[in-house]
N, C-alpha and C positions, 0 to 999 in steps of 0.2 A: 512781200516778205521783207522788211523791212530790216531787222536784224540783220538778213545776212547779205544787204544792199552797204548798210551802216558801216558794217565789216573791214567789206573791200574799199580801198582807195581809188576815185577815179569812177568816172558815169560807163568805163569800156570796161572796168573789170580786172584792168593791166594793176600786177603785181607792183610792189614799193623797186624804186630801180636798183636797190642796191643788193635786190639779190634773187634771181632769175631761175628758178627752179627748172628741169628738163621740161622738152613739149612731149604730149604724147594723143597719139588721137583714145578720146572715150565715149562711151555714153554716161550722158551725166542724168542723174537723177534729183530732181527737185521737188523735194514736198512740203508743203505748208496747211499749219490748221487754219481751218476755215473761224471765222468771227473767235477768233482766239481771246482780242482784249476786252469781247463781252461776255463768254465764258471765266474770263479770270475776273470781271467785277465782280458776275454772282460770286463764283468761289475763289476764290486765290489758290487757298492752300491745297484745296481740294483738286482743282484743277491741274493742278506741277504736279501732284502726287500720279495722276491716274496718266497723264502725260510721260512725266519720266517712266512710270510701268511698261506703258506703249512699247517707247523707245527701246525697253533693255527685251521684254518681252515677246515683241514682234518684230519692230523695225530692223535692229541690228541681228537678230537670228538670220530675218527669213535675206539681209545683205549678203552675208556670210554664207550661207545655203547655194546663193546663186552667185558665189565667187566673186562677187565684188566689195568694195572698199569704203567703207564709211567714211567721210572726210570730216565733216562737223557738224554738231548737232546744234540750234540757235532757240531753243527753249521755243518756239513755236514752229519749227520745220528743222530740216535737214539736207544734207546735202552726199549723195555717194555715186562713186565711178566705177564704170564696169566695161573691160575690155571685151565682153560683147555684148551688142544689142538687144540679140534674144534672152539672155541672162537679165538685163536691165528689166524690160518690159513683163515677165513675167513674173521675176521679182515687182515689180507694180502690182500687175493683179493678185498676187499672193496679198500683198499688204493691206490693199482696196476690199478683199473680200473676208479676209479678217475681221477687219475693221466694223463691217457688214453683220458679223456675228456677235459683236461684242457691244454692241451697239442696240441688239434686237429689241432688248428690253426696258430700254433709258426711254424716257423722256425724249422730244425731238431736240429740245433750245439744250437739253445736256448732253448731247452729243457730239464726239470729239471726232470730226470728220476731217479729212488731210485732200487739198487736192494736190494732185501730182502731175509734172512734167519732167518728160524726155526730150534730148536732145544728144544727137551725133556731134562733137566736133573737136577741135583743136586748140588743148585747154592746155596750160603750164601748172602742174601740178607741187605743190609745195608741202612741206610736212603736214602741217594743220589746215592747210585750206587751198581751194586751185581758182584758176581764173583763166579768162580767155572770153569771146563771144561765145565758144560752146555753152560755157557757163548760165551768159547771160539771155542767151537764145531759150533754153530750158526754163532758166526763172519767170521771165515775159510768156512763156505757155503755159507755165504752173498758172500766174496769173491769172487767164483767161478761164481756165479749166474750169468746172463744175464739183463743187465738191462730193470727195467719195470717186470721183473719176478720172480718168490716167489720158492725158492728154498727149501725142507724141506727134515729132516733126517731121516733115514728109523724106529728109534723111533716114531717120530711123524707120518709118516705114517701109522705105525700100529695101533698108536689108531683112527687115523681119513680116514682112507680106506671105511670103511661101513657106515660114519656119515656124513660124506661131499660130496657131489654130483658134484663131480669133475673128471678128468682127470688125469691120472699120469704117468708120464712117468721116468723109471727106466733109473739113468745115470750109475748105478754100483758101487763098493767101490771105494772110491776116500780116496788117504794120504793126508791127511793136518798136515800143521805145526805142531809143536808139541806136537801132538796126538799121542800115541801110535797106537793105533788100527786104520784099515782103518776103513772110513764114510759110509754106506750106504743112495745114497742122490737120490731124486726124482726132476723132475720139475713138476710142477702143471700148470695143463690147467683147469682152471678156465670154459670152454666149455666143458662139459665129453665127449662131441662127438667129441671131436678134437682128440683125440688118432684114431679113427677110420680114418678119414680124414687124419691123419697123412701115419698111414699105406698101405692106398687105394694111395696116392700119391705115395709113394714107391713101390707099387704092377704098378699102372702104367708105372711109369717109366722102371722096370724091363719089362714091354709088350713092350714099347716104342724100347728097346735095341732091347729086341730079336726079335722084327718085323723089324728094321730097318738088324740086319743078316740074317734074312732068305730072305730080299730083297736081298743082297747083293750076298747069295749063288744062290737066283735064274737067278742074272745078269750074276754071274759067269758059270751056267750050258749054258744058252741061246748062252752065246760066245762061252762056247764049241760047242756046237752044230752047229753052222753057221760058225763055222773054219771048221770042219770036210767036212762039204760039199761047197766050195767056190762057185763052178756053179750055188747053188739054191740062191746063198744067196737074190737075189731080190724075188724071189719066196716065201720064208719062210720069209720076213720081211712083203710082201703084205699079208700072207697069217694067220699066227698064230698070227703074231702081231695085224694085222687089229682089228682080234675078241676082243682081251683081251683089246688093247686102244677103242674099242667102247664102250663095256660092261663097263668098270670103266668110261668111258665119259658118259654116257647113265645112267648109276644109282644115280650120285648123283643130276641129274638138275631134274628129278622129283621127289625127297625126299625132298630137304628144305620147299617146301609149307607148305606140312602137318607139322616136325620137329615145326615151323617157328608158324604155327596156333598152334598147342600145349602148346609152352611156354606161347603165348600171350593171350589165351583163357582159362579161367575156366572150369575145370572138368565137370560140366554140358554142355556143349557145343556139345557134341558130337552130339543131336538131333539136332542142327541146325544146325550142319555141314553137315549132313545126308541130310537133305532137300535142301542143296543148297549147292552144290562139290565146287562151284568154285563164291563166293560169292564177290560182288564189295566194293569196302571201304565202303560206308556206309549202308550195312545192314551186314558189320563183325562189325564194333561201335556198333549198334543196339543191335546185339546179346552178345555182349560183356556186353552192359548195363543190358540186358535180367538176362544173368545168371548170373550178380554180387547180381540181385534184389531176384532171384530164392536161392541164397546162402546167404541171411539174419540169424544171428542168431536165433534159435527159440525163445519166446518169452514169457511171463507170463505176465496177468495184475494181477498188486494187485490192490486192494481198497484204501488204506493208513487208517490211524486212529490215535489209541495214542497207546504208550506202555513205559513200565519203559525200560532203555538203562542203559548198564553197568551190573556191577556181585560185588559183596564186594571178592571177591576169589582171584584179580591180585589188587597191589596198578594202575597198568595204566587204571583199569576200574572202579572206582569211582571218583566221587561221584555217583551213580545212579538216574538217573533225567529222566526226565516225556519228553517223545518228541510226538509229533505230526507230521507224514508223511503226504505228499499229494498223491493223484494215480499215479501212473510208473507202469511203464512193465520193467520186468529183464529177462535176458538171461537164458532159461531153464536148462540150459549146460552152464560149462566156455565154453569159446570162442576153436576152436578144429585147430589142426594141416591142417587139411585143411583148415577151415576160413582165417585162419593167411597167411596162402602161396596165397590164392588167392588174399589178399593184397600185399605180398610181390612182387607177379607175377606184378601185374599193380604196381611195383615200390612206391609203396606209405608205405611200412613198409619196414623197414631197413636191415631185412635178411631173408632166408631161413628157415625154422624150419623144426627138423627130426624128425620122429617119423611116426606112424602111425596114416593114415588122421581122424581117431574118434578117439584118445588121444587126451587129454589137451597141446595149447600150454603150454609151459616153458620156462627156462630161458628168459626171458618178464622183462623189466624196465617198469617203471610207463611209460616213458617220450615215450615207443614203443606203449602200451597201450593207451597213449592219441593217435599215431598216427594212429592207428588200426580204433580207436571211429571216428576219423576226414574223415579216408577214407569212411568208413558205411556211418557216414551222407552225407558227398558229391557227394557218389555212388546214393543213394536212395529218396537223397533229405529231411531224416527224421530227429532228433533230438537226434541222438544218442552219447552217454557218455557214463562215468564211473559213476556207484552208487556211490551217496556218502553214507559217512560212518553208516548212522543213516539209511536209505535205505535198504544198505546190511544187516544190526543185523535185521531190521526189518523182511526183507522177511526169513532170513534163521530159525527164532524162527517159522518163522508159525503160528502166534497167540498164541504160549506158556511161560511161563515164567520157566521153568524149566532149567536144566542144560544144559542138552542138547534137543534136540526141541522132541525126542521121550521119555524122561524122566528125572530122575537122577541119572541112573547106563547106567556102558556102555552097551552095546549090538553088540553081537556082526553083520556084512552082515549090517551096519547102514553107514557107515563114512571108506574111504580109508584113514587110519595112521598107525603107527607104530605097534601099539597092539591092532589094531580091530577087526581081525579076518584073516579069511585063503586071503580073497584078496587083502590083504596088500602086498606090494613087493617092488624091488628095482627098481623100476617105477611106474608113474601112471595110474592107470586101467583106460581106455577105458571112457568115459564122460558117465554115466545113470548105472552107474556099480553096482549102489548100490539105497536103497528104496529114494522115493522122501519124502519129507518134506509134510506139511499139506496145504501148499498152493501151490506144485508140481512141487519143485524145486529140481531139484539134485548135490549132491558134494557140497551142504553149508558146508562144515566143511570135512576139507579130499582133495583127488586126489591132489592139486595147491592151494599153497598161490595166494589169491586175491586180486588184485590192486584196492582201493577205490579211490576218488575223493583228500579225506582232507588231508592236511598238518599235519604231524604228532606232536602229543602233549602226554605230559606223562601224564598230568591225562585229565580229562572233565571239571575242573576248567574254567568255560568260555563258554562253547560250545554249540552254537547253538540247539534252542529247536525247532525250525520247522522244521527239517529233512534234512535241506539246508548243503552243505561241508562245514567243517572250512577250509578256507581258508586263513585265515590271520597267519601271525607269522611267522618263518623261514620256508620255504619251502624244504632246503635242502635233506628233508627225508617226503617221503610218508606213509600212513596205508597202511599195508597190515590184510584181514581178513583169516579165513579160515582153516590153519594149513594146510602142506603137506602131503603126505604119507612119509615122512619122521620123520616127527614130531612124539612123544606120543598123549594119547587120549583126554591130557587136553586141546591140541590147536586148536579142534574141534569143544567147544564151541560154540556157536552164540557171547557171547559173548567177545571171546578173541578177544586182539590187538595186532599189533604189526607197528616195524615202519621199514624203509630201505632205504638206499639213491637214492634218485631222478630217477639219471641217470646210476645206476651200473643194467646187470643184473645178475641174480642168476638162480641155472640150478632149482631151487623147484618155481619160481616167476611165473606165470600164472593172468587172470584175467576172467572176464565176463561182459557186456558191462550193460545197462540201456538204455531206453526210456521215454524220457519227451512225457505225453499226446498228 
């Protein structure tokens, strides 16, 4: 990162002496575009152009979003501080995965990919620029990083290991530049399930090896044996071989059927598979449509009516105003790891989801969620969506106006979060885990942040009194309702908000669908 090496005075990073800005501890943020001065030979112009868009676009929003401070921008990376950790890092993967989307459609060598490094430490912060080994600790990780990926120090590790629902994979101490001490450095997988997937790859491939030698040692016994005796040898090829080439001929042509119906059929299916072994194309469509219909979200009607929206407790939730809902039906349960795959199964949502089939999906974008709602309706032919916003606060109060919908102290065996009680954990429990609401809804507040309809806005200045989405204004970033089990007890509220970008997912993001009359 050479610009912002050029910058500072001195290989340590130490400010000009003549004028000593406060120290303060940060995490610092270091991003740098990858093969920058080859990208700017092809294009020049073209390059600053889509670069600065970057910058004003994504980089400095999603700074801002997670409270931290932009410090200088050096026309091929940046640099910004964040009084915490967790804020730093997931401000990364917000950028990283942006980046990811905007990127989909380019060409590879036109692609404007940043890698990024974190680092905890004790930097002198100056108007336009800061310095210190924190500084320089961060830049030498950028360095090393992988472009597109968020490389952090086993500092920040520490304090963001149990707060961030991530992945982490240990590269070990690493010497950088003019560091005394070696780094301990992490890559972050942004998927916490991808450490497991990483290793199961590894584990296979080790099967892979040692199946492909004990092939080899069994080809080598076989020769011995059929040299030992030359006279039999047509004998013993007709004879032992015969068996073992039928049996692996013979077992796999009547496997794929079933295999083959498995993947392409919904977990309900088995009774109609039952009734009919060897069914013709169109009564397996038939039953296919059967069990998408049989695996509907369960469902709540509400009445609708008026209620006060909002809380005076968060500046994002006032002003508090008077809204009016129409009748809907809301999904009893967020939406669960089996709902989600049987979409993903018939190709209509974009990935796999792991977990166990009654947990809440997660890591979920708004933009999977709309896809989710789009399969349901066209599966069933009904009208199903995301609540909007005034919907979701609606049905999770229950007809109460209190703090939280069973009163205003917590309680504990109420809401999957941080400090609920004993079923709080470092996943989320099971969808019905805990008491229903007063209109017999479960996990309003708790297990998965929930994806609403509306376009995110910091306060309600503006916002629709009929219960209808806001939808107008930048869309970039969606509400999310609910609080995680991640989260503390206050983001369990009915009435907290919160916002998130569009198309990024996060491993705590989940949602629960709606029904228009």
């Amino acid at each position: 990162m050479g610009e912002i090496r050029n910058f500072r005075s001195g290989n340590n990073g130490d400010p000009p002496s003549h004028s000593v800005g406060p120290r303060r501890l940060a995490a610092i943020i270091v991003g740098d575009i990858a093969s920058y001065s080859r990208l700017m030979q092809a294009d020049e112009e073209g390059t600053h152009v889509r670069v600065k868009r970057i910058e004003r676009d994504l980089i400095q929003p999603s700074i801002v979003e997670h409270h931290g401070s932009l410090v200088k921008t050096t026309g091929d990376g940046f640099i910004a501080i964040f009084d915490s950790p967790v804020e730093a890092v997931r401000c990364s993967i917000v950028i990283q995965q942006n980046l990811i989307g905007r990127n989909a459609s380019l060409p590879k060598d036109t692609r404007i990919e940043y890698r990024i490094g974190v680092n905890l430490g004790d930097v002198i912060v100056e108007p336009d620029d800061v310095y210190g080994d924190g500084v320089n600790i961060a830049t030498r990780i950028e360095g090393i990083a992988e472009p597109g990926q968020v490389f952090i120090s086993g500092a920040i590790y520490e304090q963001i290991k149990h707060k961030v629902v991530c992945g982490y994979e240990s590269l070990g101490d690493r010497k950088v530049k003019n560091i005394t001490d070696p780094v301990r450095v992490y890559k972050v997988l942004p998927d916490a399930d991808a450490v497991g997937r990483t290793r199961g790859r590894r584990e296979n491939a080790l099967i892979f090896l040692l199946g492909i030698t004990l092939s080899v040692m069994a080809a080598g016994v076989l020769w011995y044996l059929l040299a030992q005796a030359p006279g039999r040898v047509g004998e013993q090829a007709t004879g032992p071989t015969a068996s073992p080439a039928a049996s692996p001929a013979a077992l796999p042509s009547p496997q794929p059927p079933p295999r083959e119906a498995a993947s392409q059929t919904p977990q309900p299916s088995p009774s109609a598979a039952s009734s009919s072994p060897s069914p013709a194309p169109a009564p397996s469509q038939s039953a296919v449509q059967s069990a998408t219909a049989v695996r509907e979200p369960e469902m709540v009607a509400i009445r609708g009516g008026s209620f006060a929206m909002g809380s005076n407790d968060d500046p994002t939730e006032r002003p508090v105003h008077q809204v009016t809902v129409k009748p809907f039906s809301i999904g009893k349960y967020p939406v669960t790891v089996q709902e989600w795959n049987e979409c993903a199964a018939a190709k209509a949502c974009g990935f796999t989801a792991v977990g166990k089939d009654d947990a809440p999906v997660s890591n979920v974008s708004w933009t999977d969620a709309q896809q989710y709602a789009a399969y349901l309706a066209q599966a069933t032919k009904k009208a199903y969506r995301l609540p909007s916003e005034a919907e979701w606060e609606y049905a999770a109060r229950g007809g109460t106006q209190t703090k939280y919908w069973w009163g205003d102290k917590l309680q504990p065996g109420m809401a999957g979060c941080k400090d609920c009680g004993d079923l709080a954990a470092e996943q989320p429990a099971k969808v019905g885990s805990f008491r229903s609401n007063p209109f017999g809804l479960h996990d309003m507040g708790g297990g998965v942040d929930q994806w609403v309809e509306d376009c995110w806005h910091k306060t309600y200045q503006g916002a629709p009194a009929d219960g209808s989405a806001w939808s107008s204004g930048d869309c970039g970033a969606h509400v999310l309702r609910s609080g995680s089990w991640k989260n503390d007890s206050r983001y369990v509220r009915p009435s907290n908000r919160d916002g998130y970008d569009t198309n990024v997912r996060y491993p705590t993001h989940g949602f629960r669908v709606a029904l228009s009359p």
